[in-house]
Structures are given as C-alpha cells and as structure tokens.
C-alpha positions in Angstrom: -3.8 -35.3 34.8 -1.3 -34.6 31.9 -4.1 -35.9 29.2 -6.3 -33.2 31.2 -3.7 -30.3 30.8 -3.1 -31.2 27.0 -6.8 -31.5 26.2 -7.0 -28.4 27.5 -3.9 -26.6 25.7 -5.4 -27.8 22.7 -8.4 -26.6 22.8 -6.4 -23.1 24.1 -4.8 -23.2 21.0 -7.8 -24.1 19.0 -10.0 -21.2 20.3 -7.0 -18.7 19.9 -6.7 -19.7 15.9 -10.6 -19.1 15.4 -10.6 -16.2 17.1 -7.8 -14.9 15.2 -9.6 -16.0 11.9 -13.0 -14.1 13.1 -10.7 -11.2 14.1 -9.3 -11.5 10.2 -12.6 -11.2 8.8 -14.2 -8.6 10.8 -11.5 -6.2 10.1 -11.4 -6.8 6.1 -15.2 -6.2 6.4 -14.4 -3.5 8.0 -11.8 -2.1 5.2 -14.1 -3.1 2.4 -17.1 -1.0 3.9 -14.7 1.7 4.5 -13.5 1.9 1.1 -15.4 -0.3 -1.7 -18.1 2.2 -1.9 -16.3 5.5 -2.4 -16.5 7.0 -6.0 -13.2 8.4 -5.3 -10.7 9.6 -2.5 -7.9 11.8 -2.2 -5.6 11.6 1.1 -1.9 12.9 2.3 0.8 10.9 2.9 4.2 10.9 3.9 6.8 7.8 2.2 9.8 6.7 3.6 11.7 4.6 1.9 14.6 2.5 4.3 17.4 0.5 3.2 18.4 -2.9 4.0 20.9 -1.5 5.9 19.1 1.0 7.9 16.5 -1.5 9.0 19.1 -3.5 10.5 19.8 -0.1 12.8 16.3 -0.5 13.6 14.2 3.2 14.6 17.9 4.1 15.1 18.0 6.4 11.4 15.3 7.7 9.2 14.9 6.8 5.9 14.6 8.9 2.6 11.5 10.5 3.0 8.7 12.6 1.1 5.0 13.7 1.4 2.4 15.1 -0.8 -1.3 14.0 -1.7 -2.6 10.8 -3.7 -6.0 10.5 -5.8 -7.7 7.5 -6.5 -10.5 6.9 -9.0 -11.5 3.2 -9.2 -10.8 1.1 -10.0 -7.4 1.8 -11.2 -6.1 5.6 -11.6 -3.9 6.5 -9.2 -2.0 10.3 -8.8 0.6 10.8 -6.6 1.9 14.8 -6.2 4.9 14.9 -4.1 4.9 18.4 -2.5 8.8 17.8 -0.8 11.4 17.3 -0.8 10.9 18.8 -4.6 7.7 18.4 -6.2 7.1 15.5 -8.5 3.7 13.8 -10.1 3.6 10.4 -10.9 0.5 9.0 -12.9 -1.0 5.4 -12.8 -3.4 3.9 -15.5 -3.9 0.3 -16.5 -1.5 0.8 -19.0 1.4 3.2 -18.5 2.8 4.8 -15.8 4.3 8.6 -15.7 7.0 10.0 -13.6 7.5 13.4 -13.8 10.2 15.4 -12.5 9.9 19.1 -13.4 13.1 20.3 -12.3 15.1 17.9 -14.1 13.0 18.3 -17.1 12.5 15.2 -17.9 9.5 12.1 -18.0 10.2 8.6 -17.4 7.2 6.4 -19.3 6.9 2.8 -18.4 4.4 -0.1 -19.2 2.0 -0.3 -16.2 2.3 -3.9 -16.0 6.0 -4.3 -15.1 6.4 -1.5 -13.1 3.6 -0.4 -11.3 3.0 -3.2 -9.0 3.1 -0.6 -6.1 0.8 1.2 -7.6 -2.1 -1.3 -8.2 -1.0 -2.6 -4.6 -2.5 1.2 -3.3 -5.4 0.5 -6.0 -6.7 -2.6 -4.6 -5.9 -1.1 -0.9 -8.2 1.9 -1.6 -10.9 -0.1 -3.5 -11.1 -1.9 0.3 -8.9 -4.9 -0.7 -11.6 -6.4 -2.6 -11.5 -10.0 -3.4 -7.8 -9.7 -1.8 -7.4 -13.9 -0.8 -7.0 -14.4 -5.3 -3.8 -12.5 -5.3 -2.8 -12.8 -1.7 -2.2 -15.0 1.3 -3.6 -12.8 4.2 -3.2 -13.4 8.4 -3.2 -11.3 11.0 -0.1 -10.6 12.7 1.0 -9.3 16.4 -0.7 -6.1 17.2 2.1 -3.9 17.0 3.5 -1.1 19.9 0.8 1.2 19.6 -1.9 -1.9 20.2 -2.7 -1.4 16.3 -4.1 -4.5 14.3 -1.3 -5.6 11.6 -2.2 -7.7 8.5 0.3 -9.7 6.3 -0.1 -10.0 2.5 2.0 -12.2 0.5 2.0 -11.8 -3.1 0.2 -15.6 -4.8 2.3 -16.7 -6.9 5.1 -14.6 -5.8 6.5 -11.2 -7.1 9.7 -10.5 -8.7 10.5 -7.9 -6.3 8.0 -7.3 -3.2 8.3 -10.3 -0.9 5.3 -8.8 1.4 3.2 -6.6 2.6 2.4 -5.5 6.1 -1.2 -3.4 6.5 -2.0 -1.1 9.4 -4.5 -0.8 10.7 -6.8 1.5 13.1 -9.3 0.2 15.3 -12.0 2.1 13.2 -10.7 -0.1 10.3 -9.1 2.9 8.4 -5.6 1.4 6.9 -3.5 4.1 8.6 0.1 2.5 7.6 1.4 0.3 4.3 4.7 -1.7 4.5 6.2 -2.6 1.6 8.9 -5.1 1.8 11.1 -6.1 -1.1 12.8 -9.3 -1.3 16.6 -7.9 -1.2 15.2 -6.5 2.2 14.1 -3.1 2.0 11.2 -1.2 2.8 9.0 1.3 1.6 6.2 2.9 4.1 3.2 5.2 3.6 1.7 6.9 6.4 -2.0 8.0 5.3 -3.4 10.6 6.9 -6.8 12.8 6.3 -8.5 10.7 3.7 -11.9 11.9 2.4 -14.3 11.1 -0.5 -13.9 12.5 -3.9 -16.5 12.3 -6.6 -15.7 14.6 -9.4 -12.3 14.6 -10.9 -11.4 17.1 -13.9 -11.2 15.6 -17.4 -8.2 14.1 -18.0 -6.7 14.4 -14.7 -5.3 10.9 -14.6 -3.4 11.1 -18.1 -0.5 13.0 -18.8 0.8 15.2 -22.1 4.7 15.9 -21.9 4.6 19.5 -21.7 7.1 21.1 -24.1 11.0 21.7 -23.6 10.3 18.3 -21.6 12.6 15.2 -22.6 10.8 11.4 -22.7 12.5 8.8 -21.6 10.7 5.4 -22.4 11.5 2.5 -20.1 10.6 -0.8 -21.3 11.8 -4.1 -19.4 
C-alpha cells in the first residue's frame, strides 16, 4: 500500500512539473505574439521605487513613486517622459543614455552599457521577450493575490546589481506589472497600463541635443 501511495505521489508531482512547464511556454507564446510583431508601442506607466526597508513593512507604506508615458522602437530605443512628480525625459539607445531634468537644468550622459540594464530589460520585455532562456533562467512562479500568472527571470551569468526579475502577467498574456529586484534588496515596479501600437515616430525622436543654458554632466564607470 505505501509503494502504491508513493507511485502515485510521484507521478502527482511529475504531472504537476509538466504542466507547469506547458503553462511556461504557452504564456511566453503568448507574450511574444503580443509583442514581437509591433513596429512600435507607446504605453503609461506608473514606477514605484521601494526600499529595502519598506519592503520589510510589507503593503504597509508606499514607495517613491512617478508616472508618465514610455515609447519603444525596436529593437532598442526606449523614451521614458515622466509627467509627475516633475517632468523629466530619459532617452535609451544602444549606446548612451540621457537623463534630463529641466528644472534643475542639467543632463546626466552615461554609456548605455553600464547603466542602462533596466532599460534593455523593458526593450527585450516589449520586443515579447524574444529568445529570453540566452540571458535568462525563466519559471513560473505562484499565481499571485489577484489569481495573475507570475514569471521569474534571473539574470545568466548574474548582474552586478539586479538579482531578479518578477513578470506579471494578464490572462490575455499582456505583461501588466515588472518587478525589479536588486541584490541589496530593493525594488523597482512598473505598472503598464493602455499600451497600443505605434508605427511612425518623428525624426530623431530617440536622440537627444542639450538644449542651451543646459549643464552636461558625463557619467562614466
């Protein structure tokens, strides 16, 4: 009798990991049909960004947070316009990213590839997480209290700074929520919200010229 009740939580357990797996898949093909095909989008968010500390208060306190809208081009020109708390634009190429901040005056400039991991993170997310298992090891996680599907991502080989990242995501396979989780145990979250298709673009939109009586700072790790 005990053989039989093993044989059988085995094979319990067996079933529950394929299905999990076929869950997996269905819902990145889902993303990636969603997504990989668009020659463009633009979307509003709202970031929060909680502290170590506050996520040990759990939903007790809010963290610092900010809205605006994003624009993608693929596959890798990202712009984010922060509408509050002040408005601010931040620009994301292969090769540099811009941070402007108009009431102080000022532009920070930094090389793309140190410091806009968080930005190609949101580039491969919006190109439908395209050929995501090279960079990533992805499972599903617990449905969280809504009943919403939850995907892990952890950075392979491992990132500096960002330890993982939790995905989302809506029964209709829109990516509705992205966690980002830094090693020293923070947490940055975007709430996407009214995402639609954008072809055309003006010229230029995705670069940036420091407009005058503007000071440059150049960061450079």
């Amino acid at each position: 009798m005990i053989k039989i009740i093993l044989l059988c939580l085995i094979c319990c357990l067996n079933a529950g990991a394929v299905l999990a797996e076929g869950d997996l898949d269905s819902i990145l093909g889902g993303i990636q049909k969603n997504y990989g095909d668009l020659p463009g989008l633009t979307l509003s968010y709202q970031r929060e960004v909680i502290t170590k500390s506050m996520s040990m208060m759990g939903g007790q306190i809010k963290g610092d947070l900010a809205s605006g809208r994003m624009y993608f081009k693929p596959p890798n020109l990202l712009r984010l316009e922060q509408e509050t708390p002040r408005p601010e634009t931040v620009i994301s190429n292969e090769e540099t990213l811009w941070w402007y901040q108009p009431d102080k005056k000022c532009v920070y400039k930094y090389p793309a590839k140190e410091f806009g991991k968080e930005m190609r993170l949101l580039c491969d997310i919006f190109r439908g997480l395209i050929k995501v298992e090279e960079r990533f090891e992805v499972k599903m996680l617990d449905r969280n209290q809504k009943g919403e599907n939850q995907i892990g991502l952890t950075p392979n080989p491992p990132w500096e700074s960002i330890d993982r990242i939790i995905l989302t995501v809506s029964d209709d396979n829109k990516i509705r929520l992205v966690g980002i989780h830094y090693q020293l145990g923070g947490v940055t979250m975007f709430t996407l919200n009214d995402v639609s298709a954008k072809k055309d673009f003006e010229e230029d939109y995705f670069s940036f010229s420091v407009p005058e009586g503007v000071t440059l700072i150049e960061e450079n790790k």
